[in-house]
Backbone as XML, in Angstrom:
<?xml version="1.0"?>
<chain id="A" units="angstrom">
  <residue number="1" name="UNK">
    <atom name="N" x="0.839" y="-1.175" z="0.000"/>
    <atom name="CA" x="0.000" y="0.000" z="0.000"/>
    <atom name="C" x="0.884" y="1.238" z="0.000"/>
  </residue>
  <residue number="2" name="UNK">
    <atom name="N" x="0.857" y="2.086" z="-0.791"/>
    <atom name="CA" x="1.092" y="3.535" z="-0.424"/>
    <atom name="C" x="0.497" y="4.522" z="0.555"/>
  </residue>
  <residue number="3" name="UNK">
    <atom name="N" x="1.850" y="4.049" z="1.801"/>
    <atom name="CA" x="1.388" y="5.039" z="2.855"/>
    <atom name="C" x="1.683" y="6.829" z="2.897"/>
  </residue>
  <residue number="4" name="UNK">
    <atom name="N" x="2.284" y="6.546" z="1.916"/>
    <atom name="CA" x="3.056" y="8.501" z="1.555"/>
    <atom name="C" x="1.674" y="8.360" z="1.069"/>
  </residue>
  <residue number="5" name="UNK">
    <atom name="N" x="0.833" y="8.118" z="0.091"/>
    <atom name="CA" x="-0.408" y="8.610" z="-0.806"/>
    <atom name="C" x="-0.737" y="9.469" z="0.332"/>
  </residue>
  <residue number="6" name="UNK">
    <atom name="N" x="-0.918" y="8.271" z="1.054"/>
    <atom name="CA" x="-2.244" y="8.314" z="2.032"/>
    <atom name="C" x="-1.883" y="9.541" z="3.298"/>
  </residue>
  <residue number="7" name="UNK">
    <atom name="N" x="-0.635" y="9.940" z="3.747"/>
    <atom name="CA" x="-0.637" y="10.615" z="4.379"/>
    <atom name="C" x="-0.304" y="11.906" z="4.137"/>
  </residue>
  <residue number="8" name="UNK">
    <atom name="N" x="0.058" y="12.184" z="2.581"/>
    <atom name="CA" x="0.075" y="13.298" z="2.142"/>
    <atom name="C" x="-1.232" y="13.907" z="1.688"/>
  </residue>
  <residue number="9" name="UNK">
    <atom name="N" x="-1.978" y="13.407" z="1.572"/>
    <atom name="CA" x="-3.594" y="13.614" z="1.554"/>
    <atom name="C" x="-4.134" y="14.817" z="2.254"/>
  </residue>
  <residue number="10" name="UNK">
    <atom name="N" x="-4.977" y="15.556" z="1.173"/>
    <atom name="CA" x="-5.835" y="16.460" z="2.060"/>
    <atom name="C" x="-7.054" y="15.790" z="2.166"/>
  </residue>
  <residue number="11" name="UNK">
    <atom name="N" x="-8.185" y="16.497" z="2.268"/>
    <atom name="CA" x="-9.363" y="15.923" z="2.478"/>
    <atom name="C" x="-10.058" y="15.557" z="1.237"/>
  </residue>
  <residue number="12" name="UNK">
    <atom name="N" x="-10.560" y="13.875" z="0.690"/>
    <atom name="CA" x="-10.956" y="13.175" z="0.143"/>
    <atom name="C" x="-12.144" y="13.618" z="-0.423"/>
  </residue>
  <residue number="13" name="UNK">
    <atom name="N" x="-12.755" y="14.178" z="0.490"/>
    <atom name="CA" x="-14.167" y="14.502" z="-0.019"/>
    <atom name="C" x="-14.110" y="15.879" z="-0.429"/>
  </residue>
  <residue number="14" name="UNK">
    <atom name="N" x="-13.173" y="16.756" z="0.148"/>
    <atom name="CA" x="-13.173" y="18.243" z="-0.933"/>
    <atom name="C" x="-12.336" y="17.509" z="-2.026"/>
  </residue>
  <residue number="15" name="UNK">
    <atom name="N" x="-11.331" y="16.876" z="-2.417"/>
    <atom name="CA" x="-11.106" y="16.861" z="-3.613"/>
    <atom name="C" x="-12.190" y="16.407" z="-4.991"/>
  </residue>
  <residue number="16" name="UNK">
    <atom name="N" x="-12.811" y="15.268" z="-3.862"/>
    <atom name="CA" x="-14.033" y="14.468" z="-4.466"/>
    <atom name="C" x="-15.155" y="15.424" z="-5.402"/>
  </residue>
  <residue number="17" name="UNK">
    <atom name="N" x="-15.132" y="16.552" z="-4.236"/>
    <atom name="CA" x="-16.505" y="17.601" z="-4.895"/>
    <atom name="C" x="-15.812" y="18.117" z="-6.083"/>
  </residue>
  <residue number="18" name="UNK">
    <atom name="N" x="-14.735" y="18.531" z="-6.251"/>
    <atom name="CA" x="-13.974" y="19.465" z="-6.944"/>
    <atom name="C" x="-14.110" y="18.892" z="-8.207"/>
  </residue>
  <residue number="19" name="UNK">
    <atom name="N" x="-13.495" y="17.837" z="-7.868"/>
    <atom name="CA" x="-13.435" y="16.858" z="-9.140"/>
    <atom name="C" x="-14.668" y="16.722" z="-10.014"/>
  </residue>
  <residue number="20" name="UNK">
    <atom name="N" x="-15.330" y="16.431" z="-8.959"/>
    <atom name="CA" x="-17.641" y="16.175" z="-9.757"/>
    <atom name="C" x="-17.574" y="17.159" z="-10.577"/>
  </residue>
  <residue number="21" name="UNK">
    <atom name="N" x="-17.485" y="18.484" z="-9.662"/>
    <atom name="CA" x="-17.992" y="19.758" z="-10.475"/>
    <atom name="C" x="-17.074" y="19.939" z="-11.470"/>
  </residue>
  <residue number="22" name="UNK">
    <atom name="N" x="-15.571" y="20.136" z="-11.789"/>
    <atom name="CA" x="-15.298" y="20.087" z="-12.477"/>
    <atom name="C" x="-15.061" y="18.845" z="-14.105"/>
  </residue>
  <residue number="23" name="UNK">
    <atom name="N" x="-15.635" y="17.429" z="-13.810"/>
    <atom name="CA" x="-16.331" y="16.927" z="-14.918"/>
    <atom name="C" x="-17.545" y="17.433" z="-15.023"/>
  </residue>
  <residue number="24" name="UNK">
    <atom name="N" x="-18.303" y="17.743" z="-14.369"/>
    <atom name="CA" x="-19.405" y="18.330" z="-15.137"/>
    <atom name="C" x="-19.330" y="19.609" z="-15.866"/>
  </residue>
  <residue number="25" name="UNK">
    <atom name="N" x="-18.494" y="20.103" z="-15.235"/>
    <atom name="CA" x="-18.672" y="21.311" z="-16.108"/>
    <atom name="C" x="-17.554" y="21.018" z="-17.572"/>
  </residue>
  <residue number="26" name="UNK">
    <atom name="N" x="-16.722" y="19.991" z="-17.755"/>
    <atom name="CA" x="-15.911" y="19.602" z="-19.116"/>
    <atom name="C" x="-16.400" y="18.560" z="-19.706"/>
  </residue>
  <residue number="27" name="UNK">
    <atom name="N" x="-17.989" y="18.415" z="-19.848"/>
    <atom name="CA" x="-18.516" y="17.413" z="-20.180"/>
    <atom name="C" x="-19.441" y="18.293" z="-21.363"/>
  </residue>
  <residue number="28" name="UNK">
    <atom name="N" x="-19.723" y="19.239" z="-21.513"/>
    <atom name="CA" x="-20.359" y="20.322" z="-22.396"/>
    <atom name="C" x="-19.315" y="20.960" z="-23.250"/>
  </residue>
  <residue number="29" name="UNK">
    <atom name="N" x="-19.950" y="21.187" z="-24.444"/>
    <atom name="CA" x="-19.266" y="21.301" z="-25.568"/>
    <atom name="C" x="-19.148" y="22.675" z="-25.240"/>
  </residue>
  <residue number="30" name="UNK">
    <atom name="N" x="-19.528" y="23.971" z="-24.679"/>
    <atom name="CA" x="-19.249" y="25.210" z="-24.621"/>
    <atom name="C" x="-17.713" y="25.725" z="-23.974"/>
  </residue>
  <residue number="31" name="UNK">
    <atom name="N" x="-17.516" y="24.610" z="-22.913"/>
    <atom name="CA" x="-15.719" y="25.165" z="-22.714"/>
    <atom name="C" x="-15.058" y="25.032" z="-23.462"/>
  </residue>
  <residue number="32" name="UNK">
    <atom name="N" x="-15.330" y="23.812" z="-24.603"/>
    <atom name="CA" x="-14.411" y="23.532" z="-25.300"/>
    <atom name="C" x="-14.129" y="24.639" z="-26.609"/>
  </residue>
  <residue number="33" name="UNK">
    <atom name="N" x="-15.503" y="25.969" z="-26.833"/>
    <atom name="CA" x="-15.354" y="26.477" z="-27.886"/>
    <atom name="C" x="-14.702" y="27.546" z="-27.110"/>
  </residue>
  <residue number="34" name="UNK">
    <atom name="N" x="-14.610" y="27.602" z="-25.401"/>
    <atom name="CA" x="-14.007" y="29.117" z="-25.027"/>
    <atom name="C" x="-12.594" y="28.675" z="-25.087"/>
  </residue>
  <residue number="35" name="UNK">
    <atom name="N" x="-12.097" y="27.234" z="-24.807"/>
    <atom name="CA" x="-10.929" y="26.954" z="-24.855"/>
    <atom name="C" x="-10.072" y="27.053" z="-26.022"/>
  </residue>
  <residue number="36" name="UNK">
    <atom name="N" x="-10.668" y="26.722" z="-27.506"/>
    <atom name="CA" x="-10.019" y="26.447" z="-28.440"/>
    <atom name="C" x="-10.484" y="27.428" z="-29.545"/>
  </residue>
  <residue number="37" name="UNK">
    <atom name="N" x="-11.694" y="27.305" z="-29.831"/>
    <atom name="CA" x="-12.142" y="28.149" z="-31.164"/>
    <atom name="C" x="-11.955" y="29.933" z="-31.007"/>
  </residue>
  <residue number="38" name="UNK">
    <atom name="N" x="-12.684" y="30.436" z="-29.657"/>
    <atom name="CA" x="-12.279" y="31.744" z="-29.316"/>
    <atom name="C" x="-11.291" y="32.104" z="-29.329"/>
  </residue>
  <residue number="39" name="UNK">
    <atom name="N" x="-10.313" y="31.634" z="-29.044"/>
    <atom name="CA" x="-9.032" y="32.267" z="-28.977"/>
    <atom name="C" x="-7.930" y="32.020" z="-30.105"/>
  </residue>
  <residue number="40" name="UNK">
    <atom name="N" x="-8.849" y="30.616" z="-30.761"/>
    <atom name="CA" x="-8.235" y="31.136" z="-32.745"/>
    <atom name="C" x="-8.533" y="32.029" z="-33.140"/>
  </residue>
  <residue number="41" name="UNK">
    <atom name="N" x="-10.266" y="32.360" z="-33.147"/>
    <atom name="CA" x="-11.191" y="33.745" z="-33.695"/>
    <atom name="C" x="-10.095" y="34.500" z="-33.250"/>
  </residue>
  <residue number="42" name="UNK">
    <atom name="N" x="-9.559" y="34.783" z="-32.159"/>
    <atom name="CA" x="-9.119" y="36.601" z="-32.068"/>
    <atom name="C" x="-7.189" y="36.475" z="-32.434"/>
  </residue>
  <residue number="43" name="UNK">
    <atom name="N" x="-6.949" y="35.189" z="-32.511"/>
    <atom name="CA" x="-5.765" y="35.471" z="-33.320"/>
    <atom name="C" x="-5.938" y="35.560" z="-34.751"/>
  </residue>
  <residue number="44" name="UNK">
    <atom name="N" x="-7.035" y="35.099" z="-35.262"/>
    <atom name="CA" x="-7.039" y="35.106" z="-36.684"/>
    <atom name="C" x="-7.772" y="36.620" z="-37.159"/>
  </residue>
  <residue number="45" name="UNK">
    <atom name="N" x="-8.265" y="36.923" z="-36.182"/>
    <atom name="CA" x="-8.282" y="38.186" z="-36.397"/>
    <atom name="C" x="-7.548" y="39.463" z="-36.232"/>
  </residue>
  <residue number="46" name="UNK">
    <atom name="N" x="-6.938" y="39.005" z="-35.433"/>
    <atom name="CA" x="-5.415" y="39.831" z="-34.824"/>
    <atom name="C" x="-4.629" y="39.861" z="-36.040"/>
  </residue>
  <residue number="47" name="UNK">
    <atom name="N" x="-4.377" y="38.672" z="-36.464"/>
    <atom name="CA" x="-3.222" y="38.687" z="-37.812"/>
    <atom name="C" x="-3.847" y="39.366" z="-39.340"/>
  </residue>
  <residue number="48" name="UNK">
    <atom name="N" x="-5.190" y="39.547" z="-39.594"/>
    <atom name="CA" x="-6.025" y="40.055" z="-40.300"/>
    <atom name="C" x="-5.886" y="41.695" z="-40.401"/>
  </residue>
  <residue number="49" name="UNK">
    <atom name="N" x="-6.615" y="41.798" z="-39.233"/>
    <atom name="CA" x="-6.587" y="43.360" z="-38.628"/>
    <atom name="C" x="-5.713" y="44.285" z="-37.978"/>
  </residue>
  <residue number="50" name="UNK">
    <atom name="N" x="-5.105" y="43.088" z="-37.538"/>
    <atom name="CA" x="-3.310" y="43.945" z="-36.415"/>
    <atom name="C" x="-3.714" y="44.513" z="-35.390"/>
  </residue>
  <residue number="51" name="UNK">
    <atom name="N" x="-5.277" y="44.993" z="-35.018"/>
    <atom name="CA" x="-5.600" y="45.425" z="-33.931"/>
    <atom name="C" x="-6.115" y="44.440" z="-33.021"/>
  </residue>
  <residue number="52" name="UNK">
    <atom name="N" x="-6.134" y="44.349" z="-31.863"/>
    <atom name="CA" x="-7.167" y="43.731" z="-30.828"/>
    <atom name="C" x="-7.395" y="44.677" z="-29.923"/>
  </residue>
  <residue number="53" name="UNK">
    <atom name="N" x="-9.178" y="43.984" z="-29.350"/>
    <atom name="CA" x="-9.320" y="45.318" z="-27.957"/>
    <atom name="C" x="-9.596" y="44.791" z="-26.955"/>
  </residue>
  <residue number="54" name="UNK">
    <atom name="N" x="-10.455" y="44.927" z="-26.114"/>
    <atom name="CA" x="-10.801" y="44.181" z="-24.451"/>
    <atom name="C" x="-11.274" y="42.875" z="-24.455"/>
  </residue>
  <residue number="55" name="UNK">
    <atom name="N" x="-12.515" y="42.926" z="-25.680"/>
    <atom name="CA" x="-13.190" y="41.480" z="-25.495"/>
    <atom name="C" x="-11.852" y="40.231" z="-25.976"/>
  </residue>
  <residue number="56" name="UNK">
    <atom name="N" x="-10.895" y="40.548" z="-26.513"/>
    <atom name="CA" x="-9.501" y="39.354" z="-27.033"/>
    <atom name="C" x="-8.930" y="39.853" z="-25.898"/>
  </residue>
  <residue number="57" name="UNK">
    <atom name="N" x="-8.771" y="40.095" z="-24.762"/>
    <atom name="CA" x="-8.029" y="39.920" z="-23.891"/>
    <atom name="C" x="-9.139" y="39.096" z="-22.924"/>
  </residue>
  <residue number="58" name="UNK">
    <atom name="N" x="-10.434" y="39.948" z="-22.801"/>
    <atom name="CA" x="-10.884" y="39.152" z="-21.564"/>
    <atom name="C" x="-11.085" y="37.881" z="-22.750"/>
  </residue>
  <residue number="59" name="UNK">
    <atom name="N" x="-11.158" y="37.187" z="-23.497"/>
    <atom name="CA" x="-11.091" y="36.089" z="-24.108"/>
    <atom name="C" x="-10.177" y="35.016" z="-23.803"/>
  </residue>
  <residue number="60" name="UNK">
    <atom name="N" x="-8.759" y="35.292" z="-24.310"/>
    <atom name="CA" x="-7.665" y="35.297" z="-23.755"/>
    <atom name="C" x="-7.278" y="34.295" z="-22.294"/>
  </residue>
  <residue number="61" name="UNK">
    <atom name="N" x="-8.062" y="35.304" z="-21.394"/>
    <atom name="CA" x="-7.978" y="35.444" z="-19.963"/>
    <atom name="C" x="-8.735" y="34.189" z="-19.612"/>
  </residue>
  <residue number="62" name="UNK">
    <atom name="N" x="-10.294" y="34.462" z="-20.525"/>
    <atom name="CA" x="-10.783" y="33.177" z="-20.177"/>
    <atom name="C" x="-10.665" y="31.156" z="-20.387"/>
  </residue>
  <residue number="63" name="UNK">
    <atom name="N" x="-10.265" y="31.452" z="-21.302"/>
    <atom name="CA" x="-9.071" y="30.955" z="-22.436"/>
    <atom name="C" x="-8.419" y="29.988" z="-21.255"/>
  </residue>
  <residue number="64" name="UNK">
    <atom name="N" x="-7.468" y="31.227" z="-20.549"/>
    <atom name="CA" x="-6.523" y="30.796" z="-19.777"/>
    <atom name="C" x="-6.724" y="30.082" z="-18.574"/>
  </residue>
  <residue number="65" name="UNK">
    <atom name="N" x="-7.972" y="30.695" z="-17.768"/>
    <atom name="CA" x="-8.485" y="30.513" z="-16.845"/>
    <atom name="C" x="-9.265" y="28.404" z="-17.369"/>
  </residue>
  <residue number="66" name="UNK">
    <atom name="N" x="-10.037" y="28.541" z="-18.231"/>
    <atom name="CA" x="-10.223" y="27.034" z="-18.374"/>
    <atom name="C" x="-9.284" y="26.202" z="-18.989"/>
  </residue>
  <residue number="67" name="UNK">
    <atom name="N" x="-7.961" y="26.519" z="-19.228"/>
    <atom name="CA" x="-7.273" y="25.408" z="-19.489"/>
    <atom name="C" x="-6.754" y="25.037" z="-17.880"/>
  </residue>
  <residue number="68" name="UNK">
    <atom name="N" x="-6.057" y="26.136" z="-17.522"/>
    <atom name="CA" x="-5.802" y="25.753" z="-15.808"/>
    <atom name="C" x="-7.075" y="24.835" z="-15.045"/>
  </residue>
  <residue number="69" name="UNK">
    <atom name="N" x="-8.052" y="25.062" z="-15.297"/>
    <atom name="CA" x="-9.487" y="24.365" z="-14.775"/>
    <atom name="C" x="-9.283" y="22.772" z="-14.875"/>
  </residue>
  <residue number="70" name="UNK">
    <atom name="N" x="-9.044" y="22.629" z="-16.542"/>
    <atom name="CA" x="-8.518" y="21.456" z="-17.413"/>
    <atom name="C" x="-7.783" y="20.876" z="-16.835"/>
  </residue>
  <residue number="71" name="UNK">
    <atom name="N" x="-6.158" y="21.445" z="-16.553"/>
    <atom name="CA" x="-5.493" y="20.839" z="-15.587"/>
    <atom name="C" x="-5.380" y="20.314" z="-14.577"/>
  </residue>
  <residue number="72" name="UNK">
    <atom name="N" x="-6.306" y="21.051" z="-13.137"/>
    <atom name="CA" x="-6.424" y="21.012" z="-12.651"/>
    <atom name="C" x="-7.544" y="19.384" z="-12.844"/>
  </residue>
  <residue number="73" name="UNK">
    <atom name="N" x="-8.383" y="19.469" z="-13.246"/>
    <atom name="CA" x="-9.372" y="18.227" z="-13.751"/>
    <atom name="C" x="-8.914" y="16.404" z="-14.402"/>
  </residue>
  <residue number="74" name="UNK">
    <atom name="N" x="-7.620" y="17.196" z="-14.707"/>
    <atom name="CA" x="-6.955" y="15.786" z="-15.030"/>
    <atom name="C" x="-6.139" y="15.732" z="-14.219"/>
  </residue>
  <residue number="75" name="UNK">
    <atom name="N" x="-5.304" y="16.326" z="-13.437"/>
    <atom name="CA" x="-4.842" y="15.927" z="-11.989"/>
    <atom name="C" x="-5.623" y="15.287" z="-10.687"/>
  </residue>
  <residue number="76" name="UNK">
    <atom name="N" x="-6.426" y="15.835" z="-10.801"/>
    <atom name="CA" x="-7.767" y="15.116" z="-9.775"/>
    <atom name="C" x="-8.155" y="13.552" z="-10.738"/>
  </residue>
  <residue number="77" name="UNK">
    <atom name="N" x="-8.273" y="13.514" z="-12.083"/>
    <atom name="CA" x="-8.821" y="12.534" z="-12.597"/>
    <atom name="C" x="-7.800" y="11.515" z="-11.950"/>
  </residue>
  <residue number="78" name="UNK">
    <atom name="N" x="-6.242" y="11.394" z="-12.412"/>
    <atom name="CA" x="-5.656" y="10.304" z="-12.017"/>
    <atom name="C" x="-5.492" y="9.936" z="-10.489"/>
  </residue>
  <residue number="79" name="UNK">
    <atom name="N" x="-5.672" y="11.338" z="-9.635"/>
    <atom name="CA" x="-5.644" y="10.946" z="-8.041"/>
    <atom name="C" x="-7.092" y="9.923" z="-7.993"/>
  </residue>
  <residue number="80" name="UNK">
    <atom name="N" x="-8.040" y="10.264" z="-8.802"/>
    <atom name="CA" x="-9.167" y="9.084" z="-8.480"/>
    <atom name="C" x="-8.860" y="7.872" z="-8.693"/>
  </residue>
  <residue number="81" name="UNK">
    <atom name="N" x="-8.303" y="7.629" z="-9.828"/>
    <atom name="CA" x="-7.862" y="6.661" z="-10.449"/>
    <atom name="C" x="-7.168" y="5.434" z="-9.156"/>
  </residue>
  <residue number="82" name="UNK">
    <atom name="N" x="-5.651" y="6.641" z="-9.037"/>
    <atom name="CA" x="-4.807" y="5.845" z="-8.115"/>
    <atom name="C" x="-6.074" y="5.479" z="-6.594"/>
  </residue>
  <residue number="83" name="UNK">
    <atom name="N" x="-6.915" y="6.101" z="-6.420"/>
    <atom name="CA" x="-8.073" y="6.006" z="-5.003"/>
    <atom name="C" x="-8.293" y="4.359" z="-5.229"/>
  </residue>
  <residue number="84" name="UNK">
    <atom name="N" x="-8.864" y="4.552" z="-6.858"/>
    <atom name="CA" x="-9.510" y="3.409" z="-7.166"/>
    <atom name="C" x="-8.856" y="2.073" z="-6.813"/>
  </residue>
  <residue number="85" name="UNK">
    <atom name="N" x="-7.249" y="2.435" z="-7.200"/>
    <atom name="CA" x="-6.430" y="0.997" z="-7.463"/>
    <atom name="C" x="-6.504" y="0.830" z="-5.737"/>
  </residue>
  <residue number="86" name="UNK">
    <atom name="N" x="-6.321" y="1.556" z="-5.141"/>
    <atom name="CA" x="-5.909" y="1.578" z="-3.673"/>
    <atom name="C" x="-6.747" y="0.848" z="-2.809"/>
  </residue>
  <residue number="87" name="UNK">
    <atom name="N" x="-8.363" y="1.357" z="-2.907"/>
    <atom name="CA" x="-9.240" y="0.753" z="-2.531"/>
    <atom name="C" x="-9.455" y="-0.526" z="-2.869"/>
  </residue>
  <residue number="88" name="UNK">
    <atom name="N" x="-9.712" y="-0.641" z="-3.943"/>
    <atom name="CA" x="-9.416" y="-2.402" z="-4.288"/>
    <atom name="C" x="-8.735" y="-3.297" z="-3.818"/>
  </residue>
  <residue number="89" name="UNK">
    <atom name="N" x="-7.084" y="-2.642" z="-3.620"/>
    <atom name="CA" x="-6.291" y="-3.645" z="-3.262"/>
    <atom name="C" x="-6.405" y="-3.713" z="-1.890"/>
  </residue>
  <residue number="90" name="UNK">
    <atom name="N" x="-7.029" y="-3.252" z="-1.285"/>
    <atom name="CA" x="-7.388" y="-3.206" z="0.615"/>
    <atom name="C" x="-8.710" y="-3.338" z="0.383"/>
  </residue>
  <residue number="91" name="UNK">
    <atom name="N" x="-9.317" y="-4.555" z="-0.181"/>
    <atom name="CA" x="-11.023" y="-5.118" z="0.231"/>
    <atom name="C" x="-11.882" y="-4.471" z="-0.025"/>
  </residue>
  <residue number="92" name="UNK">
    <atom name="N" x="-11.661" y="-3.015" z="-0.454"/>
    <atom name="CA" x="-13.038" y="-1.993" z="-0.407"/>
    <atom name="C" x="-13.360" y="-1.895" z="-1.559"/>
  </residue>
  <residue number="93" name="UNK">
    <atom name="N" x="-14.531" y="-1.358" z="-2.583"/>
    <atom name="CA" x="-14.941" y="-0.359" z="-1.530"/>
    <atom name="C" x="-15.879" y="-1.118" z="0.024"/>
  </residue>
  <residue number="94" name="UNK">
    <atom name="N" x="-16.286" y="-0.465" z="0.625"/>
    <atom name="CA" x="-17.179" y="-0.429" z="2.107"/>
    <atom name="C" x="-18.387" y="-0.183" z="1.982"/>
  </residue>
  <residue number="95" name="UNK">
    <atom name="N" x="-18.811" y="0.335" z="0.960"/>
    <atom name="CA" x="-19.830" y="1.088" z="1.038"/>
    <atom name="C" x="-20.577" y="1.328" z="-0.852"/>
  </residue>
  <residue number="96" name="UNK">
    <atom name="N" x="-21.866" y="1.343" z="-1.010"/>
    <atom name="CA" x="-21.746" y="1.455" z="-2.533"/>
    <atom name="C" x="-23.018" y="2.453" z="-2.786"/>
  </residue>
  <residue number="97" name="UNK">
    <atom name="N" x="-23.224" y="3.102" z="-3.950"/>
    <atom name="CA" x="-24.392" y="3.555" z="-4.744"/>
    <atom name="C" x="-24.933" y="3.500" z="-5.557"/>
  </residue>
  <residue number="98" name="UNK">
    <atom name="N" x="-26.237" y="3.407" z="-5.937"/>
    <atom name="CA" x="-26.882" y="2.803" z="-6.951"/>
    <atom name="C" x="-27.178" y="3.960" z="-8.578"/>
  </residue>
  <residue number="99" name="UNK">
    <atom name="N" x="-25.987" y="5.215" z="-7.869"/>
    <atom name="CA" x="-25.773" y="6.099" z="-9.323"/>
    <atom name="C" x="-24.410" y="5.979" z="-9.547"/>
  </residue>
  <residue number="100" name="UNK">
    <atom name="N" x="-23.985" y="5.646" z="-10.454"/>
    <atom name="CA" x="-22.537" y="6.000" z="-10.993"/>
    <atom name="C" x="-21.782" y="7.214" z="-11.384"/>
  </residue>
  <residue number="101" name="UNK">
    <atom name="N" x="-22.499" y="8.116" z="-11.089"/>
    <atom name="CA" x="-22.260" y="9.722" z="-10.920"/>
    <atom name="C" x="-21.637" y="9.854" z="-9.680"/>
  </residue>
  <residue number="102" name="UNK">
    <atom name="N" x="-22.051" y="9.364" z="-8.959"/>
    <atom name="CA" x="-21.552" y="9.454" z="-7.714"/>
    <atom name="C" x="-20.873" y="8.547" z="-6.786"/>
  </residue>
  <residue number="103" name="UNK">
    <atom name="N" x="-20.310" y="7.558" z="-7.657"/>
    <atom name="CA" x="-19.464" y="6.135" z="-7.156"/>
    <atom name="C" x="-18.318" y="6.597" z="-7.085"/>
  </residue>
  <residue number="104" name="UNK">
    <atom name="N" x="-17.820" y="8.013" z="-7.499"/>
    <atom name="CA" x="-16.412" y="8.198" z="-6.901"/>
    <atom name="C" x="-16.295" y="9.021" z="-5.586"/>
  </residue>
  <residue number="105" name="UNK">
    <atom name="N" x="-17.611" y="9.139" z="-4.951"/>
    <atom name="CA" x="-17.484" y="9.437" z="-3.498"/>
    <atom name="C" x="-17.243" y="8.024" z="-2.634"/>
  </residue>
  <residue number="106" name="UNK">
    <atom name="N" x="-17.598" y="7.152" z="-3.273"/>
    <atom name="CA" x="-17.353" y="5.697" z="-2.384"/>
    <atom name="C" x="-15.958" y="5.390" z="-2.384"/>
  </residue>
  <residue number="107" name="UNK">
    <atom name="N" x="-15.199" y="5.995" z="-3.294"/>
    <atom name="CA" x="-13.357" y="5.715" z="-3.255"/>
    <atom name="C" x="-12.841" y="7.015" z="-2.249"/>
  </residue>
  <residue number="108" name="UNK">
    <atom name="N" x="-13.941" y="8.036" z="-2.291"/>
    <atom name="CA" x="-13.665" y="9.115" z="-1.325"/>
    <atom name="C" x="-13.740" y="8.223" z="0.246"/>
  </residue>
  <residue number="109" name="UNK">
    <atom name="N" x="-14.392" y="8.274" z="0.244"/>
    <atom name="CA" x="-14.811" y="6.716" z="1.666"/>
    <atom name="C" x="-13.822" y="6.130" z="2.050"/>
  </residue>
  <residue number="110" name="UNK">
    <atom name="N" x="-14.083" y="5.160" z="0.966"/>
    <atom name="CA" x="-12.719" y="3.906" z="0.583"/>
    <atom name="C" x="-11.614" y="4.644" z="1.668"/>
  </residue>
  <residue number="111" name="UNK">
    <atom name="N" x="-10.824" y="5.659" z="0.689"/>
    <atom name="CA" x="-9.242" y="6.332" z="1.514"/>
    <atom name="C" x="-9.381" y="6.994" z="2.461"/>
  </residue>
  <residue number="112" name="UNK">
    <atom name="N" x="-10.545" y="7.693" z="2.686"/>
    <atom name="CA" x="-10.654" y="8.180" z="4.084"/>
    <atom name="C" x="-11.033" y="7.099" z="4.978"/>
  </residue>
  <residue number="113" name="UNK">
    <atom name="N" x="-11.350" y="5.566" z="5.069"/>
    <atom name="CA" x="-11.196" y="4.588" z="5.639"/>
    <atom name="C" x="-9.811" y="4.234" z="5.812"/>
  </residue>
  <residue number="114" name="UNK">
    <atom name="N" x="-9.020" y="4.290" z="4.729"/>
    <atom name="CA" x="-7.569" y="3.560" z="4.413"/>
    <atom name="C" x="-6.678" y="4.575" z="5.376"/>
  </residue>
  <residue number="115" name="UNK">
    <atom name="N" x="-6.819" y="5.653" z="5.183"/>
    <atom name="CA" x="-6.218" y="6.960" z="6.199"/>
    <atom name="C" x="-6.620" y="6.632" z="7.642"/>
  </residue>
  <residue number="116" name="UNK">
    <atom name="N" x="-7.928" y="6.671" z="7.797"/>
    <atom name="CA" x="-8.303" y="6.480" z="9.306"/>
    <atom name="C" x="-7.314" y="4.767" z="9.937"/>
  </residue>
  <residue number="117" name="UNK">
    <atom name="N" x="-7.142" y="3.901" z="9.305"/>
    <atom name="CA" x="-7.082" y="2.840" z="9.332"/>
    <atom name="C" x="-5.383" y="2.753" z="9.772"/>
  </residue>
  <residue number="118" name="UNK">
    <atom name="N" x="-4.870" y="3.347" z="8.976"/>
    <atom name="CA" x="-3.125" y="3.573" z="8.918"/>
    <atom name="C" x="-3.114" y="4.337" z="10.372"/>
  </residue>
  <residue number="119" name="UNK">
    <atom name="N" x="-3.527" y="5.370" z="10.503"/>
    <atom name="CA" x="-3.594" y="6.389" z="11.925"/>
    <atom name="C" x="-3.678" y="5.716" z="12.933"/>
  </residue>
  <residue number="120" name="UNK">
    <atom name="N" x="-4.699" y="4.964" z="13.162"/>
    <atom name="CA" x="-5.091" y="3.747" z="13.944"/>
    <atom name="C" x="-3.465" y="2.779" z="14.106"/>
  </residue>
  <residue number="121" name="UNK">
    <atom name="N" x="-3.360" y="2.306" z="13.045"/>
    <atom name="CA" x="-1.783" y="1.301" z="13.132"/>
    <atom name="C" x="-0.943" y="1.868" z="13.561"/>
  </residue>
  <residue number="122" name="UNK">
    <atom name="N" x="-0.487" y="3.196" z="13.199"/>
    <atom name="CA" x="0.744" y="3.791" z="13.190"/>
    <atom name="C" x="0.803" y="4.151" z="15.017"/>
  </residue>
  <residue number="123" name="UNK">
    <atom name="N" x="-0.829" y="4.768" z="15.654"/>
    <atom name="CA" x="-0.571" y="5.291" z="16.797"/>
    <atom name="C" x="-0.739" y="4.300" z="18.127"/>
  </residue>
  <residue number="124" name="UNK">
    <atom name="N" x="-0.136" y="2.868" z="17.764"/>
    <atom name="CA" x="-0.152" y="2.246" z="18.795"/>
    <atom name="C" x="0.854" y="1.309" z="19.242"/>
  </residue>
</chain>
């Protein structure tokens, strides 16, 4: 088991939420046109016109702001991932739900079991 995972860990269930909301919100085709197509539009217009004004910056900005989001979303994706392998290989999950939207709060569980569990070993 990876006990560094587990004790470098913040809290399971704020990452858990973070994570939800952010697949849901990269599951709609509209970030993907602020991510990619907008910010061709204003270079291809930039190189056209030579000018740009506020709306290609706050574009830009926003641009910038959801790729970091992105990142942030696939860093959380593989920490689930590794939850997943973790839980498995220690008997769990413990606990289950009958939506799959929400079966990655049960690996939230899972390691906050696996954490509580190590704490327990370590302090006796």
């Amino acid at each position: 088991m990876d006990y560094n995972f587990i004790e470098n860990s913040t809290d399971f269930f704020k990452d858990t939420n973070e994570y939800f909301d952010l697949r849901r919100k990269f599951q709609g085709i509209f970030i993907w046109f602020d991510m990619i197509v907008a910010p061709l539009i204003t270079i291809v217009s930039f190189l056209l016109y030579g000018t740009y004004d506020l709306f290609a910056i706050l574009g830009f900005w926003k641009a910038l702001v959801a790729f970091q989001s992105w990142l942030r979303y696939r860093y959380l994706m593989s920490r689930v991932k590794t939850w997943k392998a973790l839980v498995n290989e220690n008997g769990g999950p413990q606990i289950a739900t009958n939506d799959p939207e929400y079966h990655i709060f049960v690996y939230a569980d899972g390691m906050q079991r696996l954490q509580n569990r190590k704490f327990i070993i370590c302090n006796h």
